[in-house]
Backbone as CSV, one residue per row, in Angstrom:
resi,resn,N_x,N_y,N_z,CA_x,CA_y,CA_z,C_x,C_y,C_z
1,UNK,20.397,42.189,-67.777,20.265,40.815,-68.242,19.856,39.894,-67.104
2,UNK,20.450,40.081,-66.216,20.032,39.157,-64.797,18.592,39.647,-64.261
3,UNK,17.974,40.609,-64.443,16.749,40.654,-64.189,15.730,40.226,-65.074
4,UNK,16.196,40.484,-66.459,15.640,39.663,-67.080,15.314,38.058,-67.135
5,UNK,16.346,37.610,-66.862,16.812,36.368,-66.507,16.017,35.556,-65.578
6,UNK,15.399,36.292,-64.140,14.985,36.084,-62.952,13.552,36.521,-63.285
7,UNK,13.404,37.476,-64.143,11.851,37.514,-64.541,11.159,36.347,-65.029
8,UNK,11.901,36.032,-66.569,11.550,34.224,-67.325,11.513,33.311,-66.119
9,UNK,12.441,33.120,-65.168,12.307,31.972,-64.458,11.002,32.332,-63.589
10,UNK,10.666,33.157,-63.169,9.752,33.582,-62.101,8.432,33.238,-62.977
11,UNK,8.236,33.867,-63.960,7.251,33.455,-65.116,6.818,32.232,-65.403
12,UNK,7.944,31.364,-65.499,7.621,29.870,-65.873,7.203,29.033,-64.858
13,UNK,7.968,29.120,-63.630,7.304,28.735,-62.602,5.984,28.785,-61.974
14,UNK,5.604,30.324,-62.251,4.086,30.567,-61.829,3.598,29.715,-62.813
15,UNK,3.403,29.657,-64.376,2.504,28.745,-64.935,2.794,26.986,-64.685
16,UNK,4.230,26.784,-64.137,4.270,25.641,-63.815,2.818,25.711,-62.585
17,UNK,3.374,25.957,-61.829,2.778,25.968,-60.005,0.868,25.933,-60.512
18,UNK,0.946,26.836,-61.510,-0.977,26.611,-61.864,-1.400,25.542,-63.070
19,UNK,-0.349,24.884,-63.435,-0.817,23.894,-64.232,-2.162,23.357,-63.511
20,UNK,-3.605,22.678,-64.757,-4.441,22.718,-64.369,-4.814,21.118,-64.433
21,UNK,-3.927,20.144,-65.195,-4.026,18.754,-65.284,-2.867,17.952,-65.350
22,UNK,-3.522,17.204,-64.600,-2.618,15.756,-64.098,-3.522,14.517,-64.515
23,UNK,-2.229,13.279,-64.276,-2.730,12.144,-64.944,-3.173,11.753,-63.475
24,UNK,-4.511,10.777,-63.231,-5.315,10.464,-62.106,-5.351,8.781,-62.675
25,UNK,-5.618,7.884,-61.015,-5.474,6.490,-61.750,-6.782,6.529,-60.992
26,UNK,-7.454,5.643,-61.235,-8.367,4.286,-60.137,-8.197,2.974,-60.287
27,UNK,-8.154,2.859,-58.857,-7.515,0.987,-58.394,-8.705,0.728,-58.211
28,UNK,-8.926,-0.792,-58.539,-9.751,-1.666,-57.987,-9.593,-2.392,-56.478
29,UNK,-10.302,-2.811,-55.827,-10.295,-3.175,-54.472,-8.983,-3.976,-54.446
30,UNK,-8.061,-4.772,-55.482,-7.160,-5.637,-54.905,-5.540,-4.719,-55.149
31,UNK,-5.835,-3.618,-55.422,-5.042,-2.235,-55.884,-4.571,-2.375,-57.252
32,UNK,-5.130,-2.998,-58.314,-4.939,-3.327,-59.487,-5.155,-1.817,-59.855
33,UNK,-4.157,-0.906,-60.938,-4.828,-0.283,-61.679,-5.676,-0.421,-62.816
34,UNK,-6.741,-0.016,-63.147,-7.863,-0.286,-63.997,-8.002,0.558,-64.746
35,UNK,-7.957,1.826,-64.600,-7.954,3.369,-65.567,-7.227,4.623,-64.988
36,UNK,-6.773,4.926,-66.406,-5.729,6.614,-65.933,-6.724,7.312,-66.870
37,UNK,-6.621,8.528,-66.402,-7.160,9.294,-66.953,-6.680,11.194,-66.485
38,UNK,-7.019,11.760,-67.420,-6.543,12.877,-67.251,-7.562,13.968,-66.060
39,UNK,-7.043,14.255,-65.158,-7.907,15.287,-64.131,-7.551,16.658,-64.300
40,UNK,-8.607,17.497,-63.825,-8.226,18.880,-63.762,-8.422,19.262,-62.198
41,UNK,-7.041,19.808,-61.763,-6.990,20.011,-60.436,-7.529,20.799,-59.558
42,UNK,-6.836,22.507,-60.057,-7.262,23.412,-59.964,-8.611,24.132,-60.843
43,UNK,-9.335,23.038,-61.267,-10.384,23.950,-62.253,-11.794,24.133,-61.017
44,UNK,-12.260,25.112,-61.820,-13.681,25.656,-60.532,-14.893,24.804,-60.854
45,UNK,-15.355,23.855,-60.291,-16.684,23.331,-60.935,-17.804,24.393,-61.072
46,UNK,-18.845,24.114,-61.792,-19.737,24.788,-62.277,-21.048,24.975,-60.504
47,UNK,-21.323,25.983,-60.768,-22.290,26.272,-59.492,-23.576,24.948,-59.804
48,UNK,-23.857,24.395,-58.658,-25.077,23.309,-58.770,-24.188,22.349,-59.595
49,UNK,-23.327,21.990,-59.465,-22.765,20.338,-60.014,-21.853,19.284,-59.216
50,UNK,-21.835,18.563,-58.928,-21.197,17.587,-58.202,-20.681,16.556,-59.271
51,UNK,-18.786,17.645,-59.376,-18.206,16.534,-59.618,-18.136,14.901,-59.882
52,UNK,-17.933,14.450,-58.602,-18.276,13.569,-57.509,-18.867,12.381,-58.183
53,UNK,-19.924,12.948,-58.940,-21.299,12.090,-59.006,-20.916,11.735,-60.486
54,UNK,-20.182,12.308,-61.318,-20.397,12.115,-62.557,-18.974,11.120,-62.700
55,UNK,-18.069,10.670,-61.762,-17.172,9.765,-61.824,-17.960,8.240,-61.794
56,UNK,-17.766,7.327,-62.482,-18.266,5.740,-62.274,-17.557,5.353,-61.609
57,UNK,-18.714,4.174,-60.728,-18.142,3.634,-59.621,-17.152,2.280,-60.094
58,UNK,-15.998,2.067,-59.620,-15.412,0.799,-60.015,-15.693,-0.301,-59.132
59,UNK,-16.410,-0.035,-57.856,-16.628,-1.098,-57.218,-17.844,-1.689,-57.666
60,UNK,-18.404,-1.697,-58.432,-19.294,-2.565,-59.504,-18.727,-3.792,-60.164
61,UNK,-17.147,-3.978,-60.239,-16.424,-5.045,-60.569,-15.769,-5.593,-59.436
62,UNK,-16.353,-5.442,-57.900,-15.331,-6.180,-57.097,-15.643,-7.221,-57.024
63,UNK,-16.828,-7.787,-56.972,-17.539,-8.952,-56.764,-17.526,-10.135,-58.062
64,UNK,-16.665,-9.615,-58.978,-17.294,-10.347,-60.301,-16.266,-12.062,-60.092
65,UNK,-16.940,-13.015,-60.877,-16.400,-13.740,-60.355,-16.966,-14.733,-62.250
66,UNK,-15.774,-15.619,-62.860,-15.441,-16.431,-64.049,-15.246,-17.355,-63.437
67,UNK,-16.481,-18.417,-64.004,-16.096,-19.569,-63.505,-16.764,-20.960,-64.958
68,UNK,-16.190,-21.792,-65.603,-14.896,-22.433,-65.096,-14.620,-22.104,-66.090
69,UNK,-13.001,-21.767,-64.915,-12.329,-21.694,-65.490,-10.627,-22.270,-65.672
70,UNK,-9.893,-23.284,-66.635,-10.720,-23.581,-67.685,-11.957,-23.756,-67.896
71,UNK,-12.488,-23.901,-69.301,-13.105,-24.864,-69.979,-13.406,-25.231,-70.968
72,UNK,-14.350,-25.797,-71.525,-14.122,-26.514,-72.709,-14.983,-25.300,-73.920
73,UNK,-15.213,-24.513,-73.164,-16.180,-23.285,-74.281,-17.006,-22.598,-73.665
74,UNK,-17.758,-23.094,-72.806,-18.951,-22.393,-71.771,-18.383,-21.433,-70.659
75,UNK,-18.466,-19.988,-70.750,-17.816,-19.364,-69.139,-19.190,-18.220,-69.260
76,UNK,-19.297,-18.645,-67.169,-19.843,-17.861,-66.749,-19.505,-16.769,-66.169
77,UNK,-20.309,-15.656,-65.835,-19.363,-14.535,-65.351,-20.804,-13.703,-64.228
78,UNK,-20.230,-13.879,-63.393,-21.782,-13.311,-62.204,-21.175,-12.170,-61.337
79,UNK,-22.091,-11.546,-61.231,-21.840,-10.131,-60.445,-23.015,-9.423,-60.013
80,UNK,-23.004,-8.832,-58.510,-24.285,-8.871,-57.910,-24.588,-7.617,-58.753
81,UNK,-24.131,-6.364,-59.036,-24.029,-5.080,-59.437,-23.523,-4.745,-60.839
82,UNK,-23.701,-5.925,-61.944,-23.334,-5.727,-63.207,-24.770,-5.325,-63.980
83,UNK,-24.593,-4.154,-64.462,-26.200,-3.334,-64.910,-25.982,-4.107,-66.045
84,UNK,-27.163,-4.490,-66.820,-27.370,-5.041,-68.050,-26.986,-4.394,-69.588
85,UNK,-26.410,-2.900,-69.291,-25.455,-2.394,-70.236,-23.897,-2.356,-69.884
86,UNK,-23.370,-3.791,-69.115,-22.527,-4.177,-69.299,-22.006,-5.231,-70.518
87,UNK,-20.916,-4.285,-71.190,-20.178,-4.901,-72.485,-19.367,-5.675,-71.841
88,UNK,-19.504,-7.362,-72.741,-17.918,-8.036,-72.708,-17.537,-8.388,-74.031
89,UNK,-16.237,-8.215,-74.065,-15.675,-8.162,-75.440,-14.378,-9.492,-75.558
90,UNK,-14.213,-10.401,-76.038,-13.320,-11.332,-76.425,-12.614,-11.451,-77.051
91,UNK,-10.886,-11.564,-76.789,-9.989,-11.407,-78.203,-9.287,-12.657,-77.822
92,UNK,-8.552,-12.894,-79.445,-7.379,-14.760,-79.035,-6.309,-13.603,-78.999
93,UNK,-4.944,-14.658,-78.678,-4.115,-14.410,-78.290,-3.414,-13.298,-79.463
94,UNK,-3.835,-13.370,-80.618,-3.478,-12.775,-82.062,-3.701,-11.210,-81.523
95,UNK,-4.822,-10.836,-81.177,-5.439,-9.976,-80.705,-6.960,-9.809,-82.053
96,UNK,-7.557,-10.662,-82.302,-8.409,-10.861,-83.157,-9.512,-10.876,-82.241
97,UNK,-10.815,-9.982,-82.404,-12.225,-9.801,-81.936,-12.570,-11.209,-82.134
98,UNK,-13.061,-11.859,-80.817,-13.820,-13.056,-81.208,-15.417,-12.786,-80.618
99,UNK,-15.298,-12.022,-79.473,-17.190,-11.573,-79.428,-16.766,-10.308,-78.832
100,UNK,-18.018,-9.620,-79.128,-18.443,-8.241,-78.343,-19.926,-8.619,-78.201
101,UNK,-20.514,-8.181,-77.346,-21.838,-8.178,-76.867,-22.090,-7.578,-75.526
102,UNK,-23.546,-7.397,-75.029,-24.123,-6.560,-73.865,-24.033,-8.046,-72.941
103,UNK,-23.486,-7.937,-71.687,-23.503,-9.221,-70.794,-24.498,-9.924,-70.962
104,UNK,-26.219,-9.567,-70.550,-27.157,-10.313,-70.818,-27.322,-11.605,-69.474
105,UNK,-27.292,-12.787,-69.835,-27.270,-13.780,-68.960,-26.199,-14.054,-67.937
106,UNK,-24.908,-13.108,-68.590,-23.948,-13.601,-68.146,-22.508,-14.677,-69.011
107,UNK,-23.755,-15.675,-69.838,-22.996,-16.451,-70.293,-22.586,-16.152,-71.920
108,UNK,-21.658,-16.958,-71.898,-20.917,-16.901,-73.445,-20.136,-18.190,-73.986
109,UNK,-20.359,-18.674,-75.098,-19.707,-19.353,-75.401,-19.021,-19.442,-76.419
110,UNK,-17.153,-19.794,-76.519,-16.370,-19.869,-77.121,-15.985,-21.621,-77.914
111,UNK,-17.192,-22.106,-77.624,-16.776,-23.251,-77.937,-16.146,-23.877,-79.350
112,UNK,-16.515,-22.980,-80.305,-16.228,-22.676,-81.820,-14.736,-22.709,-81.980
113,UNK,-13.949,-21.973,-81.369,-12.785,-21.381,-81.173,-12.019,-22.640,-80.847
114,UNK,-10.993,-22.777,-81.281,-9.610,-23.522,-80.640,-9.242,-23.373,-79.380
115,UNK,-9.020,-24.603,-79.436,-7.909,-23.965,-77.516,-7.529,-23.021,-77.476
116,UNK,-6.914,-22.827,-76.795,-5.997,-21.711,-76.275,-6.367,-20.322,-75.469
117,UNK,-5.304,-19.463,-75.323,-5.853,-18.534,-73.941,-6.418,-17.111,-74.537
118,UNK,-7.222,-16.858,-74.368,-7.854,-15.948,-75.065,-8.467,-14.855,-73.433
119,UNK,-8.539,-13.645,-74.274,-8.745,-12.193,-72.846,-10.386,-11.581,-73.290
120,UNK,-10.837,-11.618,-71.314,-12.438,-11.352,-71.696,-12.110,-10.117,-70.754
121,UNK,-12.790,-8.939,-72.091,-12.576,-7.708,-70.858,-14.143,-6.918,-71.037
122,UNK,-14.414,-7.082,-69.478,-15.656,-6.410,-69.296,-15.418,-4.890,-68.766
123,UNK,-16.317,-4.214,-69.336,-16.394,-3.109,-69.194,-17.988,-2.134,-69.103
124,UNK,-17.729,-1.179,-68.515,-19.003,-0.308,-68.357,-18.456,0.810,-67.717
125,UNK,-19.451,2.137,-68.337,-19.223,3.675,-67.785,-17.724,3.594,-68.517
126,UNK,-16.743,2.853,-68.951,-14.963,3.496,-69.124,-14.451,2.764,-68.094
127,UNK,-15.022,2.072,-67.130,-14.131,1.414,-66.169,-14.407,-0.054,-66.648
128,UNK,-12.769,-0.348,-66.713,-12.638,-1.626,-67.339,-12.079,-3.180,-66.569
129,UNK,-12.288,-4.178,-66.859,-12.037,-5.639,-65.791,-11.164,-6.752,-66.807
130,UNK,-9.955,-7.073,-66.761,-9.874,-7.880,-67.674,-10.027,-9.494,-66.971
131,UNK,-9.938,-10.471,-67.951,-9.868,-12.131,-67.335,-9.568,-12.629,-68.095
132,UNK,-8.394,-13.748,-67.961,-7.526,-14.412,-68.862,-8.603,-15.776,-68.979
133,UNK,-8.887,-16.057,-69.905,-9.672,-17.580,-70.171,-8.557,-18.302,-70.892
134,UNK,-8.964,-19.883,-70.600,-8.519,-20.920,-71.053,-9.515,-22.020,-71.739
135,UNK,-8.988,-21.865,-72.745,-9.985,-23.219,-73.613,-9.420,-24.091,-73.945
136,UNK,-10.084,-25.240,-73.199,-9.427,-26.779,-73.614,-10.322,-27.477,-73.971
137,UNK,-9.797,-28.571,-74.741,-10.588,-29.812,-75.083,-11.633,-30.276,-74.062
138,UNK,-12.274,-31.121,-74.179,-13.169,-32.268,-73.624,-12.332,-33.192,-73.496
């Protein structure tokens, strides 16, 4: 029975010890986490592939910069490295879709909308940026 015993444990451990995935984060430059995602540790990449390359870069959102902010409906959003199939998406505080669209100019306006604080989260490749807006009167 005790060898038996010492076999199961010996057993479980080896498939512990080769488990092949873990949860992986990426921070943004101010160490914000931005995305988890699941990695494979021990897996063999394929001959002729670089990993590496097929991860998106998050420093494409370090530079981004909302400005004004408040305001009364108009926000801009500029970034030297935001590719033009960058999505921003807008919800109110409810959590109700108020825009989705491809960035484009940059600009957007909420002026339609009521006050209040509403979340603009830009995203591209899966790596995501959020920004709290404020809409006030004139």
């Amino acid at each position: 029975m005790k060898k038996l015993t010492v076999l199961v444990i010996l057993a479980f451990q080896c498939c512990i010890g080769y488990a092949q995935n873990e949860i992986c984060f990426i921070y943004d430059a101010a160490g914000n986490r931005i995305e988890r995602k699941l990695c494979c540790t021990n897996c063999i990449a394929q001959p002729g592939s670089d990993e590496r390359s097929a991860m998106p870069d998050p420093s494409i959102f370090d530079d981004l910069v909302l400005y004004p902010n408040p305001s009364s409906g108009i926000f801009i959003l500029r970034g030297d490295a935001l590719p033009p199939e960058t999505q921003i998406t807008i919800f109110n505080m409810d959590g109700k879709l108020i825009i989705k669209q491809l960035i484009g100019s940059g600009e957007f306006d909420i002026s339609s909308q009521p006050p209040n604080t509403y979340v603009l989260i830009v995203e591209h490749n899966g790596i995501k940026r959020r920004f709290v807006l404020e809409k006030i009167n004139k």
